[in-house]
TORPAPA-685426 format. One record per residue: x, y, z of N, C-alpha, C, O in turn. Coordinates in nm, 3 decimals. Each point is the difference from the previous one (the first is absolute). Example, Ala and Ser with C-alpha at 12.3 -4.5 7.8 and 13.67 -1.06 7.14 Angstrom:
<sites>
<site n_x="1.319" n_y="-0.569" n_z="0.780" ca_x="-0.089" ca_y="0.119" ca_z="0.000" c_x="0.090" c_y="0.120" c_z="0.000" o_x="0.104" o_y="-0.002" o_z="0.066"/>
<site n_x="-0.139" n_y="0.107" n_z="-0.138" ca_x="0.082" ca_y="0.119" ca_z="0.006" c_x="-0.077" c_y="0.109" c_z="0.073" o_x="0.051" o_y="0.111" o_z="0.017"/>
</sites>
This chain:
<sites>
<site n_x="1.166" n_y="4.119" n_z="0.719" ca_x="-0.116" ca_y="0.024" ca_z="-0.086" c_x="0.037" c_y="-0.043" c_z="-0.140" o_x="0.108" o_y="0.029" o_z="-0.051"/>
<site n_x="-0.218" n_y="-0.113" n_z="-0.018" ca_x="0.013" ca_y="-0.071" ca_z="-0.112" c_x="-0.071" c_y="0.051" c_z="-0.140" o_x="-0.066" o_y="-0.088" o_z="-0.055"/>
<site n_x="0.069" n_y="0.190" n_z="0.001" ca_x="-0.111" ca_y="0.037" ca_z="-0.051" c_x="0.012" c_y="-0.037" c_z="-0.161" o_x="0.054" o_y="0.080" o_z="-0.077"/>
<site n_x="-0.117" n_y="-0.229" n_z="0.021" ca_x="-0.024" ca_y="-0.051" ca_z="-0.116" c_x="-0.046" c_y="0.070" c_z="-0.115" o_x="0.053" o_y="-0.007" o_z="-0.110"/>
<site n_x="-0.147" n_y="0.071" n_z="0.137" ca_x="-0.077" ca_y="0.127" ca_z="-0.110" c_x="-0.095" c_y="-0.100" c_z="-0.011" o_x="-0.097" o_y="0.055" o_z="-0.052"/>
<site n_x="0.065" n_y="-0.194" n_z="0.076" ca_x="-0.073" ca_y="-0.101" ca_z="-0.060" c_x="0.026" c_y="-0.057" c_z="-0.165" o_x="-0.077" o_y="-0.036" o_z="-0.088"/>
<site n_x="0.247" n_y="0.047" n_z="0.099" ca_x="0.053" ca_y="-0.072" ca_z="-0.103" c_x="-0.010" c_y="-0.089" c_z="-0.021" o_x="-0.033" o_y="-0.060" o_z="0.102"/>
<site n_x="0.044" n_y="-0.031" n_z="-0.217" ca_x="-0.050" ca_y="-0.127" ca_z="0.021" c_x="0.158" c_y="-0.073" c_z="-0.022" o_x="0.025" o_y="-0.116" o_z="0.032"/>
<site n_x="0.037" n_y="0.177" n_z="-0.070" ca_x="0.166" ca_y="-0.044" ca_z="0.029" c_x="0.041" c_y="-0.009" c_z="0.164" o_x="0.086" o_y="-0.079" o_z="0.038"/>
<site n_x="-0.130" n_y="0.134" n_z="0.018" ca_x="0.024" ca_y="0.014" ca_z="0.160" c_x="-0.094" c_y="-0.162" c_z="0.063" o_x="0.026" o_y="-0.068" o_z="0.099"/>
<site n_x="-0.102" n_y="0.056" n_z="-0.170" ca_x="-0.089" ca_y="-0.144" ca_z="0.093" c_x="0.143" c_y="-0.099" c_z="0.023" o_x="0.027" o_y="-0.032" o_z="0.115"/>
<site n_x="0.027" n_y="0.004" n_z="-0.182" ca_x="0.052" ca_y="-0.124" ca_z="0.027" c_x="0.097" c_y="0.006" c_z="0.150" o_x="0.046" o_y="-0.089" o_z="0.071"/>
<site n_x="-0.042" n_y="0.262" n_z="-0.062" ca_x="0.145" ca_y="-0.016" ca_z="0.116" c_x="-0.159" c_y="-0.021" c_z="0.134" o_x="0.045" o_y="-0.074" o_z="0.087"/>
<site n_x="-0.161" n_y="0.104" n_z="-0.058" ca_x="-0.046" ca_y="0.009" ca_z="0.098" c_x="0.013" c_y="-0.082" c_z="0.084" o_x="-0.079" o_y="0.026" o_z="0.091"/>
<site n_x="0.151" n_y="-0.136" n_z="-0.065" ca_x="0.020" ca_y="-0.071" ca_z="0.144" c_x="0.118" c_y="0.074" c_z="0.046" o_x="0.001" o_y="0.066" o_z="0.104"/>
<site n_x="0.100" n_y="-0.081" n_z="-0.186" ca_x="0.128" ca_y="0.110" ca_z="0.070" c_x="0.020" c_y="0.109" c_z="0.060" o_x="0.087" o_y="0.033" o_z="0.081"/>
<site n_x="-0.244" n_y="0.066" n_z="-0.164" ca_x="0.011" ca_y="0.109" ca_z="0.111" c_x="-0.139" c_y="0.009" c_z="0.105" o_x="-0.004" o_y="0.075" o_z="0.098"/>
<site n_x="-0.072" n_y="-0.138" n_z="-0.126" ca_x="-0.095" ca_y="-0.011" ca_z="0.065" c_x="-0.010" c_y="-0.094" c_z="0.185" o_x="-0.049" o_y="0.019" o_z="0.112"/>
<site n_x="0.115" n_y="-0.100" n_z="-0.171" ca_x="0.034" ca_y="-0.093" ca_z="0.160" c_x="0.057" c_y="0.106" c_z="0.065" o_x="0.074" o_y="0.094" o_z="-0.029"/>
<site n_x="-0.154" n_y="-0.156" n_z="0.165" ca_x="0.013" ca_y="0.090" ca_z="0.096" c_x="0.003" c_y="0.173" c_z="0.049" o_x="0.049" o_y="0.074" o_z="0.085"/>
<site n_x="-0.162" n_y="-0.072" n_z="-0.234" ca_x="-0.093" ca_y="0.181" ca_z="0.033" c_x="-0.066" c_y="-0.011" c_z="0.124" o_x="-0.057" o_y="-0.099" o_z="0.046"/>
<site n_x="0.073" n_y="0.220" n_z="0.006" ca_x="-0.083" ca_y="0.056" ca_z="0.133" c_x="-0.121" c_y="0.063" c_z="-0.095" o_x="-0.100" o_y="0.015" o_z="0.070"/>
<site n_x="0.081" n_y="0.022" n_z="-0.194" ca_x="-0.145" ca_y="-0.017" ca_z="-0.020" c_x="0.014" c_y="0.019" c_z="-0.131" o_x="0.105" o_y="-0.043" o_z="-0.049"/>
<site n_x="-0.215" n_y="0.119" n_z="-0.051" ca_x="-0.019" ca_y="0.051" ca_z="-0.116" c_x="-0.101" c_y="0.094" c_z="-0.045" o_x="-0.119" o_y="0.012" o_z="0.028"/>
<site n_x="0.194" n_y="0.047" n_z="-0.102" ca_x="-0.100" ca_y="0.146" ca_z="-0.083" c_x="0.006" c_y="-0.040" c_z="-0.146" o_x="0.093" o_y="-0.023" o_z="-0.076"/>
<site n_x="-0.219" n_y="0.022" n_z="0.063" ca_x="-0.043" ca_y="-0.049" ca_z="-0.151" c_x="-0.019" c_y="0.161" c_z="-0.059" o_x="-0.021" o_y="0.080" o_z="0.091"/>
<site n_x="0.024" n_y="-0.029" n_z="-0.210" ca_x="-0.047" ca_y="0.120" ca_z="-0.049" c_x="-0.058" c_y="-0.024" c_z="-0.139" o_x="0.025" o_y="-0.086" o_z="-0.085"/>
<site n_x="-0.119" n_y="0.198" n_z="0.087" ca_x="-0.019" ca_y="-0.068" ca_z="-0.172" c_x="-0.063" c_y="0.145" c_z="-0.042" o_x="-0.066" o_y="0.054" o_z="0.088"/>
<site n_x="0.075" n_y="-0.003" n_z="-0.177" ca_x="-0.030" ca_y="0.092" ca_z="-0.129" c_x="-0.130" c_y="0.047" c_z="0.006" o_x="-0.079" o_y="-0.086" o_z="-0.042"/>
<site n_x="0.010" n_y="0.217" n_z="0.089" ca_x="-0.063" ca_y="-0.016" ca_z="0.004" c_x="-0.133" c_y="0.025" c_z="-0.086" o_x="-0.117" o_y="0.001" o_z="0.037"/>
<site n_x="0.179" n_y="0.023" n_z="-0.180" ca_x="-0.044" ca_y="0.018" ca_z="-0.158" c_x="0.021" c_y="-0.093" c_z="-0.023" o_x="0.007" o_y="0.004" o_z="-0.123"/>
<site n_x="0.022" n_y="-0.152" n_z="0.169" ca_x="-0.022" ca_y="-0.097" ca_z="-0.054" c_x="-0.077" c_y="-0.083" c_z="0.021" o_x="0.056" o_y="-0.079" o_z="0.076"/>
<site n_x="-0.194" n_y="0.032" n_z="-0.104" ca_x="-0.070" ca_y="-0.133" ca_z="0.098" c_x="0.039" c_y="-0.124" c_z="-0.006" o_x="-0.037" o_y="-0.078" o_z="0.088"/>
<site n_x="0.131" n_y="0.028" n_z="-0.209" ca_x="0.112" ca_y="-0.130" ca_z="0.011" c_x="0.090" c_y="0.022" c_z="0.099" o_x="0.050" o_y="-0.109" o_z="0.027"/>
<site n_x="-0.010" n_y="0.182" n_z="0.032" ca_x="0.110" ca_y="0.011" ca_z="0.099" c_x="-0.068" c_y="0.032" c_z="0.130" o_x="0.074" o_y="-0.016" o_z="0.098"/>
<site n_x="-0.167" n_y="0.047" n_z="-0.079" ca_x="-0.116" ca_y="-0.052" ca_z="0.142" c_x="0.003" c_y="-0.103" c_z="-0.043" o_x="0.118" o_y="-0.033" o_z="-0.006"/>
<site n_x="-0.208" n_y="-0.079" n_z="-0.048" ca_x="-0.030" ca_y="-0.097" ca_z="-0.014" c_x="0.113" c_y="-0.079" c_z="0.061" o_x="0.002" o_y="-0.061" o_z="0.107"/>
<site n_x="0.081" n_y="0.073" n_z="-0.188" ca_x="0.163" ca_y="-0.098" ca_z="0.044" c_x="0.014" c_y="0.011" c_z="0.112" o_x="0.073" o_y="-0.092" o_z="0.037"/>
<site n_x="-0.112" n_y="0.179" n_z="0.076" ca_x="0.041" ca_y="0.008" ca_z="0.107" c_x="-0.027" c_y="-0.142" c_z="0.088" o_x="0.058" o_y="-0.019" o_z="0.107"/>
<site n_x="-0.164" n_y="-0.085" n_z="-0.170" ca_x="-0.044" ca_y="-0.125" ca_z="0.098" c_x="0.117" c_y="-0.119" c_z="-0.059" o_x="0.039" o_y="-0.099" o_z="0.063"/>
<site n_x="0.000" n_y="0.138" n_z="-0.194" ca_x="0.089" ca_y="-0.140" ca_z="-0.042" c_x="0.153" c_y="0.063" c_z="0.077" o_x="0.100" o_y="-0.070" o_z="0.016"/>
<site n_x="-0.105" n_y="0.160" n_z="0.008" ca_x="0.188" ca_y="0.078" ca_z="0.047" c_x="-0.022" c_y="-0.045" c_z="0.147" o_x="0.076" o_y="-0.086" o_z="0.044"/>
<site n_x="-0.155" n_y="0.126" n_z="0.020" ca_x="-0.043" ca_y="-0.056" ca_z="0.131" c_x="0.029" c_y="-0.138" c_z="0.026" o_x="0.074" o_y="-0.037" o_z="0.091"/>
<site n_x="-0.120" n_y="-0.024" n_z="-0.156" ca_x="-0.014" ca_y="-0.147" ca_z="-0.025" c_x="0.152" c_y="-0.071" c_z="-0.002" o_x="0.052" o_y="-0.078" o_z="0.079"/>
<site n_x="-0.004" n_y="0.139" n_z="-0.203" ca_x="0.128" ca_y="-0.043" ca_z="-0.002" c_x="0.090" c_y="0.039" c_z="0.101" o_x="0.066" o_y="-0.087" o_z="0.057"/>
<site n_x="-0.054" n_y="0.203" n_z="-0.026" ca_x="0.094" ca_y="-0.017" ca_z="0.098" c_x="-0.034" c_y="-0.064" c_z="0.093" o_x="0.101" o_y="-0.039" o_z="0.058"/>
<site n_x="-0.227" n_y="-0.011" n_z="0.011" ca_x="-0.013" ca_y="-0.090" ca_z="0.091" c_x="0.058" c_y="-0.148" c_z="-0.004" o_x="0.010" o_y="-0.079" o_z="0.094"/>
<site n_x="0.027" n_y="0.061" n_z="-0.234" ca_x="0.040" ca_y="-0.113" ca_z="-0.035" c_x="0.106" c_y="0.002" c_z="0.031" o_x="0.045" o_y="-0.067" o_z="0.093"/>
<site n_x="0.011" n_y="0.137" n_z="-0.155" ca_x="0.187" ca_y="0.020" ca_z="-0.010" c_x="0.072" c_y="0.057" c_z="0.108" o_x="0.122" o_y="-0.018" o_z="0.006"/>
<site n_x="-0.191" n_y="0.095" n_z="0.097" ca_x="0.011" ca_y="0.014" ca_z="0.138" c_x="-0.015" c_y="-0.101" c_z="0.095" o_x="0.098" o_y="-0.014" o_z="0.074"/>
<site n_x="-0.185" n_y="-0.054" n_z="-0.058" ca_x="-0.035" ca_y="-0.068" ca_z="0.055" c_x="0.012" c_y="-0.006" c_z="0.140" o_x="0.056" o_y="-0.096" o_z="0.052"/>
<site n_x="-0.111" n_y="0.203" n_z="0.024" ca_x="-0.012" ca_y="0.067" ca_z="0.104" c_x="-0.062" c_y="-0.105" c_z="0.114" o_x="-0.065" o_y="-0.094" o_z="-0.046"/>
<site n_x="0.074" n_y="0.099" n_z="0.130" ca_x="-0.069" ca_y="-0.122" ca_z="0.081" c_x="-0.131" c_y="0.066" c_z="0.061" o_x="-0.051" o_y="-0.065" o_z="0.092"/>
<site n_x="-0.005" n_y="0.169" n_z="-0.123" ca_x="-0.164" ca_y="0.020" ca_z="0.070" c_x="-0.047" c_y="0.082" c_z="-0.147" o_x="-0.045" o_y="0.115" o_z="0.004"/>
<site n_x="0.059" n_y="-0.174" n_z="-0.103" ca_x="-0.068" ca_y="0.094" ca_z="-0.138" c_x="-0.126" c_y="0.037" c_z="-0.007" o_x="-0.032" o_y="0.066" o_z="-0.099"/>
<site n_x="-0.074" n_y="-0.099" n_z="0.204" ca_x="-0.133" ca_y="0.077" ca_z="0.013" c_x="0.040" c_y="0.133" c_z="0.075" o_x="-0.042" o_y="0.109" o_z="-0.040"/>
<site n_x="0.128" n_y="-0.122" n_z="0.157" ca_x="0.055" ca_y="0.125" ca_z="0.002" c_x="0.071" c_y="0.074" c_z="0.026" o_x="0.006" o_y="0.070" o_z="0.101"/>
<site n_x="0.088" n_y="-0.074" n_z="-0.229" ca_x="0.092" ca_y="0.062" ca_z="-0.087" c_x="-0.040" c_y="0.136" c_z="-0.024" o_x="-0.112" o_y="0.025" o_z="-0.045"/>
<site n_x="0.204" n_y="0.075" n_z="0.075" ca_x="-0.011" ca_y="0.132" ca_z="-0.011" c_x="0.033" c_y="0.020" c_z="-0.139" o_x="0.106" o_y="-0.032" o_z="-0.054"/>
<site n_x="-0.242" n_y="0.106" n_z="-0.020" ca_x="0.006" ca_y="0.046" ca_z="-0.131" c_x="-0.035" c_y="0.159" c_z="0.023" o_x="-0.085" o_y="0.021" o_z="0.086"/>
<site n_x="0.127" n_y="0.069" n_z="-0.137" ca_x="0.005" ca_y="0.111" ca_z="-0.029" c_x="-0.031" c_y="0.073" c_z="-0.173" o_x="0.008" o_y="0.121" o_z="-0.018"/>
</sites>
């Protein structure tokens, strides 16, 4: 378990720990509506940097 806080110092390692997740849990704040929001670009990216071979469906939590 990898848990970033959604640092933005942490983006650069996401292929290293991300390859080869059995899935992901996004979390976000829930006094915050910028940190819902972010939840479609965090999604996103790790799909990138994972690069999972069935990313429609990819277990998100």
């Amino acid at each position: 378990i990898w848990d970033t806080a959604g640092q933005e110092r942490f983006q650069s390692l996401g292929v290293a720990f991300y390859r080869g997740a059995d899935c992901c849990i996004l979390v976000y704040d829930v006094t915050s509506p910028t940190s819902f929001r972010s939840l479609d670009s965090w999604r996103d990216e790790f799909l990138i940097q994972a690069g999972p071979r069935d990313p429609e469906n990819f277990p998100f939590v």
